[in-house]
C-alpha positions as CSV (number, residue, x, y, z in Angstrom):
1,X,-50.5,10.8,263.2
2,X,-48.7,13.3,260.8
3,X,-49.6,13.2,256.8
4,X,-46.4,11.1,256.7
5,X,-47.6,8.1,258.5
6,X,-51.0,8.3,256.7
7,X,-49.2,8.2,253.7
8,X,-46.9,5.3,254.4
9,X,-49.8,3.5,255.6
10,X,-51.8,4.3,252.5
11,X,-48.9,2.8,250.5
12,X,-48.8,-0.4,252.5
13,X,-52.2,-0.8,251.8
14,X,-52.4,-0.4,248.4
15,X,-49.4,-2.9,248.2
16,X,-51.1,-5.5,250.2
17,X,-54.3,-4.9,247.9
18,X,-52.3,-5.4,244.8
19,X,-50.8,-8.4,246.2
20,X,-54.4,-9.7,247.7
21,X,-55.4,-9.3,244.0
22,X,-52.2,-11.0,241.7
23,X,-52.8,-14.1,244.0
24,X,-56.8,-14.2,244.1
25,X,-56.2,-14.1,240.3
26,X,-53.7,-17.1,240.2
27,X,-56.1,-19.4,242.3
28,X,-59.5,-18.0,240.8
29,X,-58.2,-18.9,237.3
30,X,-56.7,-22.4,238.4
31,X,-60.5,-23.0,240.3
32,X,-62.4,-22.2,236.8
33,X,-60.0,-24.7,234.8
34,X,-59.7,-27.4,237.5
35,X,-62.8,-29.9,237.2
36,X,-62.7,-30.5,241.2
37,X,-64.0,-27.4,241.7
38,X,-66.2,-26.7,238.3
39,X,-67.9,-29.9,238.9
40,X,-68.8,-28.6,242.7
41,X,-70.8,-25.7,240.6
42,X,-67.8,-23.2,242.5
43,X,-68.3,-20.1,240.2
44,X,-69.0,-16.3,241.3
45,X,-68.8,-14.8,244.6
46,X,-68.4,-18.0,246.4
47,X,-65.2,-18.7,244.1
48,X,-63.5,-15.1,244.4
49,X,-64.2,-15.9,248.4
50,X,-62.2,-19.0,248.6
51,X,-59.4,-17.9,246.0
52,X,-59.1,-14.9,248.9
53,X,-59.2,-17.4,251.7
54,X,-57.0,-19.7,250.2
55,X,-54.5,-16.9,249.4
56,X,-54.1,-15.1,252.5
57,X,-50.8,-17.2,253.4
58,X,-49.4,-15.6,250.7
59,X,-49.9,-12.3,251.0
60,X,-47.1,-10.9,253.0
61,X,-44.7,-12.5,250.7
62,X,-46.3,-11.5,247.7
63,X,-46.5,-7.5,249.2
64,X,-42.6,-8.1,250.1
65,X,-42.1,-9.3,246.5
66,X,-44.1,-6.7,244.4
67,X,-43.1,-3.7,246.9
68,X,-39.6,-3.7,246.2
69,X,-40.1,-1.9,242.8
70,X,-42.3,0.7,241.7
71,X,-46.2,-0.2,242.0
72,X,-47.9,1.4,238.8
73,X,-51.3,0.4,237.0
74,X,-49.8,-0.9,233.7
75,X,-47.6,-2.6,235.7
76,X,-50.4,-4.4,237.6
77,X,-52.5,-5.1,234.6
78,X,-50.1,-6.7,232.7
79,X,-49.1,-9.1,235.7
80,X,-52.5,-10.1,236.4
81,X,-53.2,-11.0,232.8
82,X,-49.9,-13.1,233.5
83,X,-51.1,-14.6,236.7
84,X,-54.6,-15.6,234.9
85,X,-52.3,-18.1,232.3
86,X,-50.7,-18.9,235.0
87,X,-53.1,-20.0,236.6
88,X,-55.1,-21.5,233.5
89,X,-52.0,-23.8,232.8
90,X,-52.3,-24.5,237.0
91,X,-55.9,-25.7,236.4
92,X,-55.0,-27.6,233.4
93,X,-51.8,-29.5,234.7
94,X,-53.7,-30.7,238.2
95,X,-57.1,-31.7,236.5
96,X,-55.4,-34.7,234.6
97,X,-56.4,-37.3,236.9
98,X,-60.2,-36.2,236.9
99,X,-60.1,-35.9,233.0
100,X,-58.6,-39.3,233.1
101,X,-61.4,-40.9,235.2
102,X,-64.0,-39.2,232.6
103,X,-62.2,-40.2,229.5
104,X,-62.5,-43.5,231.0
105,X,-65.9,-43.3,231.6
106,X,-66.3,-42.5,227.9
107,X,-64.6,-45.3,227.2
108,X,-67.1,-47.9,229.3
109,X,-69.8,-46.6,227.7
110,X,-68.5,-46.8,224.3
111,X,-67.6,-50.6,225.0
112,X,-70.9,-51.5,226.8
113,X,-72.7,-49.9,223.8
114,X,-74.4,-46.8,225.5
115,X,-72.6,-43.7,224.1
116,X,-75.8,-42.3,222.3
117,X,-76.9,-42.0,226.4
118,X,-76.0,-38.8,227.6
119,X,-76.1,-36.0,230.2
120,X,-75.8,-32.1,230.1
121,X,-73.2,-30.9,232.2
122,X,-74.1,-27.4,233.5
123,X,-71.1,-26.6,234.7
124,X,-69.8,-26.6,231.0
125,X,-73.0,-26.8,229.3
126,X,-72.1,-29.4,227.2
127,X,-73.0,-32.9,226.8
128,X,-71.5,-35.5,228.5
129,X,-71.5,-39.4,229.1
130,X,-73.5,-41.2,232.1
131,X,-70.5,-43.2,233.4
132,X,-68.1,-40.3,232.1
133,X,-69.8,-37.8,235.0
134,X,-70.4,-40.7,237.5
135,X,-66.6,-41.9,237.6
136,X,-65.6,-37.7,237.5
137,X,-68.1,-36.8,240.4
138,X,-66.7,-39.9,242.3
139,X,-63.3,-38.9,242.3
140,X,-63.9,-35.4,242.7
141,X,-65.4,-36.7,246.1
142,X,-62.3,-39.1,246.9
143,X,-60.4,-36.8,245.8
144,X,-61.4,-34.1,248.5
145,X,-61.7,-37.1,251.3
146,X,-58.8,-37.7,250.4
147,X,-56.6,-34.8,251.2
148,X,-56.0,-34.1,247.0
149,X,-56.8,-30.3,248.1
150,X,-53.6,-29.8,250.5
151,X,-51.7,-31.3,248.1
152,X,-52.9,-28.8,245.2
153,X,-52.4,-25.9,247.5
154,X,-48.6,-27.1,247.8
155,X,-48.6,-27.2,243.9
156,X,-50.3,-23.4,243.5
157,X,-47.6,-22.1,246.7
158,X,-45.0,-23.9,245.2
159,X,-45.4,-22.2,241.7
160,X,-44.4,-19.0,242.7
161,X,-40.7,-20.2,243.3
162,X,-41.1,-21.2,239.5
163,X,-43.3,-18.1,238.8
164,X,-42.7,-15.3,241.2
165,X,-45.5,-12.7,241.0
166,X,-43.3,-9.8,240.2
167,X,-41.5,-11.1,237.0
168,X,-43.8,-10.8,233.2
169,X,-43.3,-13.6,231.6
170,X,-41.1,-17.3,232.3
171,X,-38.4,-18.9,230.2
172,X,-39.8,-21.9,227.9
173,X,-37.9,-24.6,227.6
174,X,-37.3,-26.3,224.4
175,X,-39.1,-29.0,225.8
176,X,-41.8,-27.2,226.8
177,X,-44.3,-28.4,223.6
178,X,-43.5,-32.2,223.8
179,X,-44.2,-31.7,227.9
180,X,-47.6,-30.1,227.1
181,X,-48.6,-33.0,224.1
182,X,-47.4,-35.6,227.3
183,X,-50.2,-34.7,229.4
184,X,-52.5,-35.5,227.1
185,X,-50.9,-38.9,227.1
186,X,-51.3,-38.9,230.3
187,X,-55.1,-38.6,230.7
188,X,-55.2,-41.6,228.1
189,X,-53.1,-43.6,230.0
190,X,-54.5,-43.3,233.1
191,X,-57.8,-43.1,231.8
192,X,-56.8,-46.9,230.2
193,X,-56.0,-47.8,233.6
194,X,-59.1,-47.1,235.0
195,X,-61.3,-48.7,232.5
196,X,-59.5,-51.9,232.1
197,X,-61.0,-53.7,234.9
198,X,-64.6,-53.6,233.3
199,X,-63.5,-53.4,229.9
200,X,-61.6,-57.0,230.1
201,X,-64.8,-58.2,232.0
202,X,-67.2,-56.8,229.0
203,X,-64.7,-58.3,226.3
204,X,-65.2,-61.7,228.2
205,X,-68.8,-61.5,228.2
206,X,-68.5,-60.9,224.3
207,X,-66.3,-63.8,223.7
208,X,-68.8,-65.6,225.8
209,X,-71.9,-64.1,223.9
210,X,-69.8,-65.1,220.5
211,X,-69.9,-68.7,221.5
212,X,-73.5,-68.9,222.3
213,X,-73.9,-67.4,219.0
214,X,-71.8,-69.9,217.1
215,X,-73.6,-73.0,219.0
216,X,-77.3,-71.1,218.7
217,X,-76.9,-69.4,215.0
218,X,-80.7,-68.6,215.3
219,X,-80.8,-66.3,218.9
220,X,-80.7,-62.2,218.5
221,X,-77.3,-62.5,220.4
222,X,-77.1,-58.6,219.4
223,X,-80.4,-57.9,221.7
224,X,-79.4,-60.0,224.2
225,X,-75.4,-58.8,224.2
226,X,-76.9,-55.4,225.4
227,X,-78.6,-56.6,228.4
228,X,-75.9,-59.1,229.7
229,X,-73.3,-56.2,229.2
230,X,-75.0,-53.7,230.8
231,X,-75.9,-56.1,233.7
232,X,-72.6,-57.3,234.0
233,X,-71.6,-53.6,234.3
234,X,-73.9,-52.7,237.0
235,X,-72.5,-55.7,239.1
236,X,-68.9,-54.7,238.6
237,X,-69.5,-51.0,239.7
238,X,-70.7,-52.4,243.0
239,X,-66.8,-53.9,243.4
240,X,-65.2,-50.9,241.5
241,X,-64.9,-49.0,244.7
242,X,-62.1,-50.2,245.6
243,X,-60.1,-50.1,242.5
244,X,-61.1,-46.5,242.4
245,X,-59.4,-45.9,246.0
246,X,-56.1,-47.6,245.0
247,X,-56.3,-45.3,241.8
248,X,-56.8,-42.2,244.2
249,X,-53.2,-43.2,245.8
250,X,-52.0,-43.1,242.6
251,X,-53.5,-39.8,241.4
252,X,-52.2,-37.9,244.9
253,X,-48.6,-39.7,243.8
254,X,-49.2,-37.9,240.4
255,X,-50.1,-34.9,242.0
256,X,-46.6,-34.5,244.4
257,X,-45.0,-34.6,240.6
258,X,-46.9,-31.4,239.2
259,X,-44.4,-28.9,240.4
260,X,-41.5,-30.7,238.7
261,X,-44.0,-30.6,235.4
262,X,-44.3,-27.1,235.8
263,X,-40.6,-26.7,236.4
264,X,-40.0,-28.2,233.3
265,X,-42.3,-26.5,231.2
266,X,-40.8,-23.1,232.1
267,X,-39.8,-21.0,234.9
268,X,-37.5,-17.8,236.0
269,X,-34.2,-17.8,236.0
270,X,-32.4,-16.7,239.4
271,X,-32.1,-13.0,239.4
C-alpha cells in the first residue's frame, strides 16, 4: 500500500468519524431532553453507546453528505453545536405525550387534595407529584411495549431530510413561534384527556359528599371528603389501565405527526 492509499484511507476515516460524531450528537441531545429515556436513568456512557448504536444506519449517508465539501474543525464545531439544538428541539417535540400524562398526574393530585405529597425525581433532581411520576413511568413502559421507540427513530431519521447534517442553520417560518406556544397546548390538552376519567369520578364523589353535608350539617365532611376521594382513586387506578392503553394509540398517532411539526417549524430549502 503506497502513502496514497494510506492517505485516502486516513481521509475516509476521519470522514466517517466526523459523521459517527454529528449524528451521536443529534440522538444523545434528543435522549437527555426526551423523558422516555431520562426517566430510565439513561445518562453517561451507557447513553453515548446507544446514541452510537442507534446511529450507525446513518452513517454512510451522513459521510456522503459532509464529504462532498471541505472537512475543517470550525466547520465541525459549529455543526455539532447545530446538531445539539437540533436535537434539543427533537427531545422536546417527541416528549409531549409523557409530559402530558405527568401534567395529568399533577392534576389528580391537585383534585384528590394531595399536592403537598411529593417525590424527588433524580433524574431531574427536582420534586415531583406521586401520581405525576406513576402515570409518567407507566407510559414510559407502554410506551416502549408498545413500539413508541421505532416510531421515534423514524422521527430522528426523518429529520435530516428537514435538517441535513451539512447545512448551519434552517429557515424559520413565520409560524414557527405560534407552532412552538401549540405544543404547550398540546401537553394540556392531552394531559386533560387523561385525567378526566378520575377527575369526573372525584367531582361526583364531591357532589355526593356536598349532599351528605347539607342533610348532616354537623359531620367533618372535610375529614371524611379526603378518605372517600383518595379511596375512590385507588379503585379507579385498578380500571385505568385500560384507558391508559387506548391513550397509548393515540400518543403513537401523535407521534407519526412530529415530522410534519418539525417541517413546519423550519427546515432547508432545496439546494
Amino acid at each position: 500500500m503506497d502513502i496514497f492509499q494510506v492517505g485516502t484511507s486516513l481521509e475516509a476515516m476521519y470522514i466517517y468519524l466526523a459523521a459517527a460524531a454529528l449524528a451521536v450528537t443529534r440522538l444523545t441531545a434528543m435522549m437527555s431532553i426526551m423523558p422516555a429515556f431520562t426517566r430510565l436513568g439513561v445518562t453517561g456512557i451507557l447513553q453515548a453507546g446507544i446514541a452510537l448504536a442507534l446511529s450507525l444506519p446513518l452513517l454512510p449517508l451522513l459521510a456522503d453528505t459532509i464529504g462532498s465539501e471541505p472537512i475543517t474543525t470550525g466547520r465541525i464545531a459549529f455543526l455539532l453545536l447545530k446538531e445539539a439544538a437540533i436535537g434539543a428541539v427533537l427531545g422536546l417535540v417527541l416528549g409531549i405525550p409523557i409530559w402530558a400524562a405527568e401534567a395529568a398526574g399533577d392534576i389528580l393530585d391537585l383534585q384528590r387534595g394531595s399536592s403537598f405529597a411529593g417525590l424527588i425525581d433524580p433524574s431531574s433532581t427536582s420534586e415531583t407529584t406521586v401520581t405525576g411520576t406513576l402515570l409518567a413511568v407507566a407510559i414510559v413502559a407502554l410506551f416502549f411495549a408498545t413500539g413508541g421507540l421505532p416510531l421515534v427513530l423514524r422521527t430522528v431519521y426523518d429529520s435530516y431530510s428537514i435538517w441535513p447534517a451539512n447545512s448551519f442553520a434552517p429557515i424559520f417560518s413565520p409560524e414557527t413561534g405560534r407552532i412552538v406556544l401549540s405544543l404547550l397546548d398540546d401537553i394540556m390538552s392531552m394531559g386533560l384527556m387523561l385525567a378526566v376519567p378520575i377527575v369526573l369520578a372525584l367531582l361526583l364523589a364531591d357532589f355526593s359528599l356536598a349532599l351528605v353535608a347539607r342533610a348532616a350539617p354537623h359531620m367533618h365532611i372535610f375529614d371524611l371528603s379526603l378518605s372517600v376521594k383518595n379511596l375512590l382513586f385507588i379503585v379507579m387506578l385498578v380500571f385505568y389501565g385500560a384507558f391508559l392503553v387506548s391513550y397509548m394509540e393515540y400518543d403513537l398517532r401523535w407521534l407519526l405527526t412530529a415530522k410534519d411539526k418539525l417541517e413546519a417549524i423550519g427546515r432547508v430549502p432545496p439546494q
